[in-house]
N, C-alpha and C positions, 0 to 999 in steps of 0.2 A: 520811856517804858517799853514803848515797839522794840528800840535798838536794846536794851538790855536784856528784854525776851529772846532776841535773835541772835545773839551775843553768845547767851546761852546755851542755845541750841545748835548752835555750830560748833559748840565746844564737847555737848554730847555727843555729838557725831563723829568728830573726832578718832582715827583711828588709836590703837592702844599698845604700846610695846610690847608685846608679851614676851618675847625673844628677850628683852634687858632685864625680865624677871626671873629666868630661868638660872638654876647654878651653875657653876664652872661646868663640872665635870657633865652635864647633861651638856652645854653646849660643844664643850671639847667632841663628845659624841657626834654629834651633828657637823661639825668640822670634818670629821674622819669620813665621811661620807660621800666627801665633794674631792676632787682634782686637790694634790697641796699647793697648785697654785693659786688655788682660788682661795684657800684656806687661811694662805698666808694673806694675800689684800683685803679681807675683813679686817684687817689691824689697824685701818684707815676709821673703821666707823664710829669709835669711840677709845678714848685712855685703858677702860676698861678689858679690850678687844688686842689693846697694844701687845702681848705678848701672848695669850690665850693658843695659837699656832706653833710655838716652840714645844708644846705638850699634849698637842695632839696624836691621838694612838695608833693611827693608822697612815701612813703615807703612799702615797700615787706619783711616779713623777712618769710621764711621758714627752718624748724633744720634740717626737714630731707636730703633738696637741698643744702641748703647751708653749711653744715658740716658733710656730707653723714658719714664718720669715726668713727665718736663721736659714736658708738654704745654704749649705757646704757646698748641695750637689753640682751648683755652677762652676765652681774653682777645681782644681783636679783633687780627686775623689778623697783622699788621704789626708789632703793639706787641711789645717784646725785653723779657723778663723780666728784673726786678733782677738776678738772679745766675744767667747763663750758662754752665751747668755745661761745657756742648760745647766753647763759644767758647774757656774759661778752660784746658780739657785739651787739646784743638787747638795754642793757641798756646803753652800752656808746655812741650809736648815739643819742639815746632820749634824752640824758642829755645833750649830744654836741650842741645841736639847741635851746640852751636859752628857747627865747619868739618865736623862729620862728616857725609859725604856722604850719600844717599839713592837706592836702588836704585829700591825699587817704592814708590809714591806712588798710594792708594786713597782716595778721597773721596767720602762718598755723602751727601746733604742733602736734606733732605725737609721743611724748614722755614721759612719764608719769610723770617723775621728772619736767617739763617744766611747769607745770598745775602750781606749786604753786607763779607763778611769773608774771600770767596771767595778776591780776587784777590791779596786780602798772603801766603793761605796758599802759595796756586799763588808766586809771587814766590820766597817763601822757598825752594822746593823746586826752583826752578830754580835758584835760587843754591849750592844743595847739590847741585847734577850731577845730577837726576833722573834714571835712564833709562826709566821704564814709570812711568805718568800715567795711573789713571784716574782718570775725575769721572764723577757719577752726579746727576741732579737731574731728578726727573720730574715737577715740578710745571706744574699748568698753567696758561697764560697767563704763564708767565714764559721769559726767554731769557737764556739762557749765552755773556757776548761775553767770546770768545778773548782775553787781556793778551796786550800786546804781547811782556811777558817771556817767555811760552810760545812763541809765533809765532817767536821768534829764538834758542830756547833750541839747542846746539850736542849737548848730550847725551842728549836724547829721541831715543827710539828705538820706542818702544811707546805708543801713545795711546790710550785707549777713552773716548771720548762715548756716555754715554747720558742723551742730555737732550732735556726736549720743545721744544727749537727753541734756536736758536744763532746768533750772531754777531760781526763783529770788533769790536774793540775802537778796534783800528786806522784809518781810512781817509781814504786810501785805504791798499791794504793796498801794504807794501812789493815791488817788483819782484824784486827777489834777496834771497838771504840766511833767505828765511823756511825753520826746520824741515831744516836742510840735513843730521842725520844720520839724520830718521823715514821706520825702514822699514818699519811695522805699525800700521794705524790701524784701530780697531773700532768703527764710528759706528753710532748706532742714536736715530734722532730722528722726533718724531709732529707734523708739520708740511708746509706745501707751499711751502717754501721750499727747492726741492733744489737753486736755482740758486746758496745758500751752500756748498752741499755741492763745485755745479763749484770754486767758487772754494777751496776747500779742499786738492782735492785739486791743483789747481793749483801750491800753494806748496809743492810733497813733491818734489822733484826728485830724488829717491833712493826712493820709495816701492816696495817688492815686496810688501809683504802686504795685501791690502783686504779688510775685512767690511763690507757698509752692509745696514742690516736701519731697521724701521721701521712706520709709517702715513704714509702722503702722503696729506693731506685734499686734492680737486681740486676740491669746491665744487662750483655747481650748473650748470656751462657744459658743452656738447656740443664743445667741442674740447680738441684731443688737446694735449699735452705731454712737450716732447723735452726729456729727460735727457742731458747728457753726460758719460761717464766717460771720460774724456784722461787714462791711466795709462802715460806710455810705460817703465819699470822692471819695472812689476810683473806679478808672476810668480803668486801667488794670489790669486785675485777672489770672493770670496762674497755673494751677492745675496739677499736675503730681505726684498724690498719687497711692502706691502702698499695695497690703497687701502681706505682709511677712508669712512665716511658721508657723502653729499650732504648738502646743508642750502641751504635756501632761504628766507630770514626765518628766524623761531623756527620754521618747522617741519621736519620730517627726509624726506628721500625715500628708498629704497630705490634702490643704484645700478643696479637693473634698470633702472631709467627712462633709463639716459645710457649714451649710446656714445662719452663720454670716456676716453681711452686716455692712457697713461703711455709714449712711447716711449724706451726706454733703449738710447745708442748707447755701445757698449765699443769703445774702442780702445785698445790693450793687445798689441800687438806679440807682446810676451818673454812673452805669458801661457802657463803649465803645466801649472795644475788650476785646472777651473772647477766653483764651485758655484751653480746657478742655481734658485731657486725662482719662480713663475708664476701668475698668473691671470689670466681674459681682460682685465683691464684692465689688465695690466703687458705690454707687448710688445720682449721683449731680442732687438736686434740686433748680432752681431759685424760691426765695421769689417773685410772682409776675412777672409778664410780662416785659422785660428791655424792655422798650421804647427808651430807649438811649443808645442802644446797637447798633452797626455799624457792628461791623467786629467779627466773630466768627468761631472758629476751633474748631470741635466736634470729638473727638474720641473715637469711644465706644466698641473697638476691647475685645471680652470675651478671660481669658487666658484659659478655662476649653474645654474641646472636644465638652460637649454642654450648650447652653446656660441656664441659669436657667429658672423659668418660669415668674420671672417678669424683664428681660432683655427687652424685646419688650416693653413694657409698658413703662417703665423710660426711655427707649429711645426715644421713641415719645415723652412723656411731656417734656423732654427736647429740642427738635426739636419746639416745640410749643412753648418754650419761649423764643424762638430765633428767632421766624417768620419775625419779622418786621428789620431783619439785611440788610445791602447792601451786606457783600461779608460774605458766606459761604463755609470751607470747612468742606466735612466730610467723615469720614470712618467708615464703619459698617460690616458685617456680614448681606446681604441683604435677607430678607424672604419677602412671599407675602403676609404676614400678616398685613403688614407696613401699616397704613396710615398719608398720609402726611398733614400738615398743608399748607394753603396757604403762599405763599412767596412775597408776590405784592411790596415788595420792594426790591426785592435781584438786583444786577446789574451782581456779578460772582459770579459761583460755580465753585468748585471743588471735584470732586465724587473718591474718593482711592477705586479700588477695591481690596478687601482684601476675597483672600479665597471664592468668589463668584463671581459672573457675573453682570456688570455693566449694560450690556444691560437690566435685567429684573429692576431697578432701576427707567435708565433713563427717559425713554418717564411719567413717575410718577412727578420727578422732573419738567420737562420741562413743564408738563401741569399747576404746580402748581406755575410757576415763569412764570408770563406774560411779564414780563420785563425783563427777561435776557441778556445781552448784550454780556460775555463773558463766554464761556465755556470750562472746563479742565476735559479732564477725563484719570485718570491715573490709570495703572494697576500693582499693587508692588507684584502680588502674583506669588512665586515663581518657581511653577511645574504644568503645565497643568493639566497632566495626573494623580492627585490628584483626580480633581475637574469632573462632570459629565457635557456632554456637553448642554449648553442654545440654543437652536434655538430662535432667533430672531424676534417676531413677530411685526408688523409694528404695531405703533397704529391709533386706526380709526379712528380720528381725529387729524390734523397734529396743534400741540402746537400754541398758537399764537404767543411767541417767535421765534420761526423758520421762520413764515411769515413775523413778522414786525421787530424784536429789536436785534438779535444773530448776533453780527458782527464780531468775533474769537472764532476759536476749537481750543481749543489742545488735542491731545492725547499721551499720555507717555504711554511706556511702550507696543508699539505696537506689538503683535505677531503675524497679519497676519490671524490671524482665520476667519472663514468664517463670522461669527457671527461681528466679527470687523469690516472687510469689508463693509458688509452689513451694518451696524449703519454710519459708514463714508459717505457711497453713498447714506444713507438716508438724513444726515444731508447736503449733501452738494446738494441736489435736493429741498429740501425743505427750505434751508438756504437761502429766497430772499435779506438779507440784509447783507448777508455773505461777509467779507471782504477776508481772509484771515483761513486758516485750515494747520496745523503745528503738523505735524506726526510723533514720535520719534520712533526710533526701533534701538534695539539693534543690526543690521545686519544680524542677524541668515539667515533672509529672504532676498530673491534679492528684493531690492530694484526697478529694471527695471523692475519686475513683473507686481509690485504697479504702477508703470507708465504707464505703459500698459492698467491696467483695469479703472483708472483715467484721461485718455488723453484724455477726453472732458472736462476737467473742469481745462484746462491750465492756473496758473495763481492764482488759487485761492488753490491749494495743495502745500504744500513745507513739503518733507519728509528729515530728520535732522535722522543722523547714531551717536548713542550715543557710 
């Protein structure tokens, strides 16, 4: 009787398949989520599981993840090893899925022998109605030219290049027809070839989402270089260009030496939210005022010790054609030279202090956003004692945001300084429609302190120990 009690009850205990319960298509799901190579040895775990991998909607293949061993690199560089573990597991799933279509298509190659195999894989996958295409291939001194089959495919929708340089396959490249339903492209190339990139984005005639991120090498000339982004569709723009090392002969300069400039001209009508990151050798111009611009992230942090002398300048026209946004952030390098555009439609900002003092900023902003509703101001700069100290001077006129429309603070990255203090108890005296103020600090500081010098305005301060 003991043993068939216990019999029992190790039998409730039992864990319970729920995974063999589940339908196809919910598993195929779950499959799509993992490496295909992993997707495919579930095939071992039951009859059921035997094929389930031939119709999954999503594929991942990478050589260097997925057959980490297979080093080519030891033999000279070129030479294709007898037996191509990649090649052979690449091509036999492609071919395994018939007519079955393919959603998400991920490629990453990191091996030089791998390249010649590229464009049958790409082929097939647009034969199977791809609609999201990434390729990934960061080797260097090699280039990635576009097939023709991609250029024309009708079901791409989603493209991510990340490769160190790029071109068509094509040319010239066809006048219509190229890429006619891609509306999301995420490029990211370490080259100074961006006038492939014009011509790229050229053939998107339906394009709303752009990411171009990167290194632009500009070599050892003292003139400047105009970018154009001609996006008349698109509505997200994210920017995250960098410039790379001079070089002169075999030897290396430091781009201190060159007042070579990147100018990047956006035209982009229907644009909505903009993300722009910056240094003084990258100078982004909008074509024209975005009127249908909402939301913008301005960053214009200089990599050099000082700034050059038309950093000021492009940074304000750039703030000026951003005027009419709802939510602004931004990060600068704050001098008092700055003048601000009005902002009569902003609702939040967010002010990064970077390397300077927020305080000599703020009360600028604040007067020039009548309508601010919510306010962040965060401090990411990492050594005081760097930087010289701001005293705080109140301004003579208290914003009309702070009277009428400022209904949350936040402040990150609180260190306690006097100067901080003081902008806190300014804003929370002056704040009549103040809901709520939300104080972050790393602990450095006793927090009881802050309470102390805050304990008339219970209720409306909550200090947050990051």
């Amino acid at each position: 009787m003991g043993v068939a009690r216990k019999r029992k009850t190790v039998e409730n205990l039992s864990p319970i398949d729920r995974i063999s319960a589940l339908p196809d298509e919910l598993v195929r799901q779950i499959l799509g989520l993992m490496p295909t190579l992993h997707s495919v040895r579930t095939s071992v775990l039951s009859k059921r599981w035997n094929k389930l991998w031939t119709s999954v909607p999503n594929l991942d293949f990478n050589d260097l993840r997925d057959f980490p061993n297979d080093n080519a690199d030891n033999d000279v560089q070129l030479r294709r090893p007898r037996c191509d573990r990649f090649v052979r597991f690449v091509s036999t799933v492609l071919y395994a899925r018939d007519s079955i279509d393919i959603g998400k298509f991920s490629l990453s190659v990191r091996r030089p022998h791998h390249l010649a195999v590229i464009d049958d894989w790409i082929c097939v996958a647009v034969r199977r109605n791809v609609v999201d295409l990434k390729f990934t291939n960061v080797l260097e001194t090699t280039s990635f030219s576009i097939p023709q089959c991609l250029l024309m495919c009708k079901t791409l929708i989603v493209l991510g290049l990340h490769v160190w340089d790029f071109d068509f396959a094509t040319d010239p490249i066809p006048t219509s027809g190229c890429f006619p339903s891609l509306k999301v492209i995420r490029v990211r190339v370490s080259s100074d070839n961006l006038y492939l990139m014009e011509k790229l984005f050229s053939c998107c005639p339906v394009l709303e989402d752009l990411s171009i991120g990167g290194i632009v090498n500009i070599g050892d000339t003292d003139i400047g270089y105009n970018f154009n982004v001609v996006v008349p569709e698109v509505k997200k723009l994210n920017m995250r260009l960098q410039v790379g090392m001079a070089r002169k002969g075999s030897r290396k300069y430091e781009l201190e030496q060159f007042e070579t400039r990147i100018n990047v001209y956006i035209d982009a009508p229907k644009l909505e939210k903009l993300d722009l990151k910056k240094d003084g050798f990258i100078n982004y111009v909008l074509m024209g005022r975005a009127k249908s611009l909402i939301n913008a992230s301005i960053d214009v942090k200089d990599s050099r010790a000082e700034n050059p002398p038309q950093f000021l300048s492009c940074a304000i026209a750039l703030l000026v054609a951003v005027s009419d946004v709802k939510y602004l952030s931004f990060a600068a390098p704050w001098s008092k030279g700055w003048r601000l555009p009005a902002f009569d439609n902003l609702k939040q900002l967010r002010l990064v202090l970077v390397d300077c003092n927020y305080w000599e900023v703020l009360p600028e902003f604040l007067h020039c956003a009548p309508n601010l509703e919510d306010l962040v101001l965060e401090n990411v700069t990492e050594c005081e004692r760097r930087y010289p100290r701001c005293d705080w001077n109140l301004p003579k006129d208290v914003p009309i945001c702070l009277l009428s429309n400022l209904k949350a603070i936040s402040i990150k990255g609180f260190k306690g300084q006097w100067a901080e203090r003081e902008i806190a108890k300014y804003l929370l005296k002056n704040g009549l429609s103040l809901h709520k103020m939300l104080i972050y600090t790393d602990g450095v500081f006793a927090v009881r302190d802050f309470h102390k010098e805050f304990s008339n305005t219970t209720g409306l301060v909550e200090f947050i120990q990051m």
